[in-house]
TORKOL-4160 file (C-alpha; in steps of 0.2 Angstrom, whole numbers, padded with zeros to 4 digits, m for minus):
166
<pt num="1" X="0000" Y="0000" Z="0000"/>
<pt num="2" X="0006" Y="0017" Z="m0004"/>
<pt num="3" X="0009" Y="0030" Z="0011"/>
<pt num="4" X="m0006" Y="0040" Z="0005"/>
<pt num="5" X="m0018" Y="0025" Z="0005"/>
<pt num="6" X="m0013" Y="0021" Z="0022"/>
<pt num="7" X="m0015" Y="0039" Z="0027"/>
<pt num="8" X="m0031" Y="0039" Z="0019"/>
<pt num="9" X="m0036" Y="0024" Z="0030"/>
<pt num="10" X="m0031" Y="0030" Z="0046"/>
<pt num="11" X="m0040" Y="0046" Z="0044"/>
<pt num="12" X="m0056" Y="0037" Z="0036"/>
<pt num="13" X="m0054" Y="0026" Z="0053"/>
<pt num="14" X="m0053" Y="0040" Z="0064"/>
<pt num="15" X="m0067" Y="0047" Z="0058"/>
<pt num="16" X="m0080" Y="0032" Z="0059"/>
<pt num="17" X="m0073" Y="0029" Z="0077"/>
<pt num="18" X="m0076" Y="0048" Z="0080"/>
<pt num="19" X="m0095" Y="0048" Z="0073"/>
<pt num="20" X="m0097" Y="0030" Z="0083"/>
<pt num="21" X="m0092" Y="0040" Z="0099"/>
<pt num="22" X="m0103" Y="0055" Z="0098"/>
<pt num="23" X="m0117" Y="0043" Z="0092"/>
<pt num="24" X="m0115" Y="0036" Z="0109"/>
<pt num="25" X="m0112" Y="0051" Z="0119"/>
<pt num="26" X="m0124" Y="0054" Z="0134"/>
<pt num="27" X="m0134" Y="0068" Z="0136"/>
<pt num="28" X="m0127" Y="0082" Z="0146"/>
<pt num="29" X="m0142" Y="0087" Z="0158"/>
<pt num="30" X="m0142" Y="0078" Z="0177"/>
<pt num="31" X="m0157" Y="0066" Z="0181"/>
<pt num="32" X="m0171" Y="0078" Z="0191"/>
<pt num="33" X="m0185" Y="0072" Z="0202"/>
<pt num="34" X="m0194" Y="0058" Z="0192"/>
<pt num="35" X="m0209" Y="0063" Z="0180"/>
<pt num="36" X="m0227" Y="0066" Z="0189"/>
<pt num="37" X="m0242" Y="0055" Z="0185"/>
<pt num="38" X="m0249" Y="0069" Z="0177"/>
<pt num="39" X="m0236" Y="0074" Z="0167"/>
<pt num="40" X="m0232" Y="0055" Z="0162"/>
<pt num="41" X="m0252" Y="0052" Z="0154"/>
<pt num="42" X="m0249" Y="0068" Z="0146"/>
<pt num="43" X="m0233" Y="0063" Z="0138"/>
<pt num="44" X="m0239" Y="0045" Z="0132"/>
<pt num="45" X="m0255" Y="0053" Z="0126"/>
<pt num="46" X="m0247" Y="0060" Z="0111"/>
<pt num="47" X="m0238" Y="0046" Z="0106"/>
<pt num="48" X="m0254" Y="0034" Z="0107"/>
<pt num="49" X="m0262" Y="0049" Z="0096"/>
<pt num="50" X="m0248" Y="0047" Z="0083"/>
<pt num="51" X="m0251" Y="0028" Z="0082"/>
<pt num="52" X="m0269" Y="0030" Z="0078"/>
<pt num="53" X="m0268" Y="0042" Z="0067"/>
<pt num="54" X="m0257" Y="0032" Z="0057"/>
<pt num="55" X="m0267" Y="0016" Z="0063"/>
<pt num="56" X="m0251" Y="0009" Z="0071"/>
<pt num="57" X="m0254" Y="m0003" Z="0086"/>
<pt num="58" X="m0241" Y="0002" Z="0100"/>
<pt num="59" X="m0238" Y="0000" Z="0118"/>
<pt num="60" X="m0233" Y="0017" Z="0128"/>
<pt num="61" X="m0221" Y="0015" Z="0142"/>
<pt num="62" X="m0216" Y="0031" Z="0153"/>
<pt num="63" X="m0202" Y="0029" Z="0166"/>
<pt num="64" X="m0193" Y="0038" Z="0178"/>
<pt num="65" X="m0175" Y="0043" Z="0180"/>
<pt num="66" X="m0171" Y="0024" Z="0187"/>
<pt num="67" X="m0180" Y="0016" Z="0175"/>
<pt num="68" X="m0196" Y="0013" Z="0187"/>
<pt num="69" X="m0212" Y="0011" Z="0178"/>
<pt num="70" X="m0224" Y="0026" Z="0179"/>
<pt num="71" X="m0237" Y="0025" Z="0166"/>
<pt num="72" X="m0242" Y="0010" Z="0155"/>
<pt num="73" X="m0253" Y="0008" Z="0140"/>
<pt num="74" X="m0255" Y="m0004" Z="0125"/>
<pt num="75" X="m0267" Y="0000" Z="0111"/>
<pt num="76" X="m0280" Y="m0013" Z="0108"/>
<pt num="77" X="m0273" Y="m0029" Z="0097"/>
<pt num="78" X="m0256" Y="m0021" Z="0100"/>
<pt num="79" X="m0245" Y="m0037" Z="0099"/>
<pt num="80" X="m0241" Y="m0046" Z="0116"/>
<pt num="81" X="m0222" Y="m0044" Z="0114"/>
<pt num="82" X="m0224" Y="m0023" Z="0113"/>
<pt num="83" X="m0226" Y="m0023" Z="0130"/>
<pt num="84" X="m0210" Y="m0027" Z="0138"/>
<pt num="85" X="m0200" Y="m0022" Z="0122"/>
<pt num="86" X="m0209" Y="m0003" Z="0126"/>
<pt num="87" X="m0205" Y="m0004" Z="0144"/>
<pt num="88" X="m0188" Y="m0011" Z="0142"/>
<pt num="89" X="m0185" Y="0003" Z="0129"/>
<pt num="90" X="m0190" Y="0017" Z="0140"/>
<pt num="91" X="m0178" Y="0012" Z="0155"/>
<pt num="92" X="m0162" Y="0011" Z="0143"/>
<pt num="93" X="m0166" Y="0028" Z="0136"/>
<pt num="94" X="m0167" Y="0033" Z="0155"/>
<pt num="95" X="m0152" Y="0023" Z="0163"/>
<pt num="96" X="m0138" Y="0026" Z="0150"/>
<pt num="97" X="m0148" Y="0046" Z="0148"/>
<pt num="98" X="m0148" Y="0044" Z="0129"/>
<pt num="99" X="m0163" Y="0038" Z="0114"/>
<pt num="100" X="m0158" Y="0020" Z="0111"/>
<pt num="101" X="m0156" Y="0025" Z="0092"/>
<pt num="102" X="m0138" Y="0029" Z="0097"/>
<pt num="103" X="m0137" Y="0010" Z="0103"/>
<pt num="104" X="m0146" Y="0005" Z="0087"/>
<pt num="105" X="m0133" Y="0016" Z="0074"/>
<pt num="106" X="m0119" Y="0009" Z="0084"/>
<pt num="107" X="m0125" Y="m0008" Z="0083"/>
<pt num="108" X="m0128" Y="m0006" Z="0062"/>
<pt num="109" X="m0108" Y="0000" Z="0061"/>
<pt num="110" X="m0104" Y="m0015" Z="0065"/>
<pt num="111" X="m0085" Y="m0021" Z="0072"/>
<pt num="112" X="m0082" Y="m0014" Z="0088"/>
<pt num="113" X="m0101" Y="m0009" Z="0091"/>
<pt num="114" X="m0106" Y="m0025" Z="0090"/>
<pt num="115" X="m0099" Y="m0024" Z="0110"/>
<pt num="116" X="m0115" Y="m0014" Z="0114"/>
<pt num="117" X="m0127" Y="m0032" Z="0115"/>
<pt num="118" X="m0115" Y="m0036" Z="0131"/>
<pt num="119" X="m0122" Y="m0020" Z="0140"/>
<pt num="120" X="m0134" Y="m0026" Z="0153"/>
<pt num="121" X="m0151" Y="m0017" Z="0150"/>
<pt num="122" X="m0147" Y="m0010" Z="0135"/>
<pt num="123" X="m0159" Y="m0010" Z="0120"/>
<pt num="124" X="m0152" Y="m0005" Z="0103"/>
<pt num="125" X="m0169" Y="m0002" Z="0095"/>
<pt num="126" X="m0176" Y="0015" Z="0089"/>
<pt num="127" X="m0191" Y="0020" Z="0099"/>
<pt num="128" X="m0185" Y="0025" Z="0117"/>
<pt num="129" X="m0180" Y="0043" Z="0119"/>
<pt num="130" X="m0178" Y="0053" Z="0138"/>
<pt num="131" X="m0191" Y="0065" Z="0143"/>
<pt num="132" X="m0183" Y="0081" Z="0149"/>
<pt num="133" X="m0192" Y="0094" Z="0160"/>
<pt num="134" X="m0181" Y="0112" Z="0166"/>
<pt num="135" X="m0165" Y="0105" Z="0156"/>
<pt num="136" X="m0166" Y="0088" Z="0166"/>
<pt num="137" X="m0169" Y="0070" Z="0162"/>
<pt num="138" X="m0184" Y="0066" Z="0173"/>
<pt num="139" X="m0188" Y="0048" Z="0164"/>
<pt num="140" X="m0190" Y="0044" Z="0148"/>
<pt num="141" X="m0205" Y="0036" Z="0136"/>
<pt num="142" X="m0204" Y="0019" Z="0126"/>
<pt num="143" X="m0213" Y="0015" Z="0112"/>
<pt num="144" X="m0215" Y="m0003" Z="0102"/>
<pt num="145" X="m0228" Y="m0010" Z="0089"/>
<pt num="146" X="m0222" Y="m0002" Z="0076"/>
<pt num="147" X="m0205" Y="m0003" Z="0064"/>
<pt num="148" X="m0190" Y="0005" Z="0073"/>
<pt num="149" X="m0195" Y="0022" Z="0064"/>
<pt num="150" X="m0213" Y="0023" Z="0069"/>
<pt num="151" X="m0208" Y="0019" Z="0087"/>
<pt num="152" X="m0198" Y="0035" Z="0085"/>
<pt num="153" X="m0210" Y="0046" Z="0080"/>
<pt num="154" X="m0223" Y="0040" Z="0093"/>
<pt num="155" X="m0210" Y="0042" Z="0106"/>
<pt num="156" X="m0204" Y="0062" Z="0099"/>
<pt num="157" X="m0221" Y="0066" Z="0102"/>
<pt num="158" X="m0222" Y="0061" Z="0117"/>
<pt num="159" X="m0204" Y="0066" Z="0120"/>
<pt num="160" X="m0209" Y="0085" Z="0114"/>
<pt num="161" X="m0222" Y="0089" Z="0126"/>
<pt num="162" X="m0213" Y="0085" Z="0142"/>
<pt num="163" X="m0201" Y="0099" Z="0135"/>
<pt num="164" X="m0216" Y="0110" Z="0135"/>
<pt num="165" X="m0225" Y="0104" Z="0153"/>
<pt num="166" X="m0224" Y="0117" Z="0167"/>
């Protein structure tokens, strides 16, 4: 190999190992008091709107900062396994403070990410995301019923009103 291939390489190495790192990055904002009752229904509620607009079947799982259950709900003839896989996404997005999207991207590069299916408790499927209230992570919403993609975009709008909660 020529010196300039190899350069070539070590920079285009460098690089996939950069974006794999800030991919995985945790959010900067501290855990806070864990999300109300309240606040939890009113985040899951547009989520389960989303779904049925788009006549998805989802379960809704809403968290708190240690990955407790606060709020449940599964859409009629939701698959059975959607309720675990929503729960179980919603406490990964809160323990390692991140949307398990970052776990899933990881996991699709391939090679070293692959290390990411021995982390206990973490899911590397789209559809978990924290909820963040006065710049901190105060639990975090799950979706599953759906591809990865739909998952996510029930679980934003969920996601977006907790930004917007008093």
């Amino acid at each position: 190999m020529s010196k300039k291939v190899v350069v070539r390489l070590v920079a285009a190495v460098m690089f996939v190992l950069g974006a794999l790192a800030s991919a995985l990055a945790q959010m900067p904002n501290p855990y806070g008091t864990a999300i109300s009752l309240e606040n939890a229904k009113k985040a899951a509620a547009p989520a389960l709107a989303e779904a049925a607009k788009n006549n998805w079947r989802v379960a809704v799982a809403i968290v708190g900062p240690a990955g407790t259950l606060i709020y449940y709900e599964k859409m009629d003839n939701t698959q059975l396994g959607s309720a675990e896989v929503a729960i179980d996404k919603a406490r990964t997005a809160a323990l390692f403070k991140r949307p398990t999207k970052a776990f899933q991207d990881v996991l699709a590069a391939g090679g070293d990410g692959l290390r990411i299916l021995g982390l206990k408790g973490a899911v590397p499927i789209e559809g978990g995301i924290p909820l963040v209230m006065d710049g901190k992570i105060v639990g975090a919403i799950g979706v599953s019923g759906g591809t990865s993609a739909q998952d996510r975009q029930c679980a934003k709008a969920g996601a977006d009103t907790t930004k917007k909660a008093p």
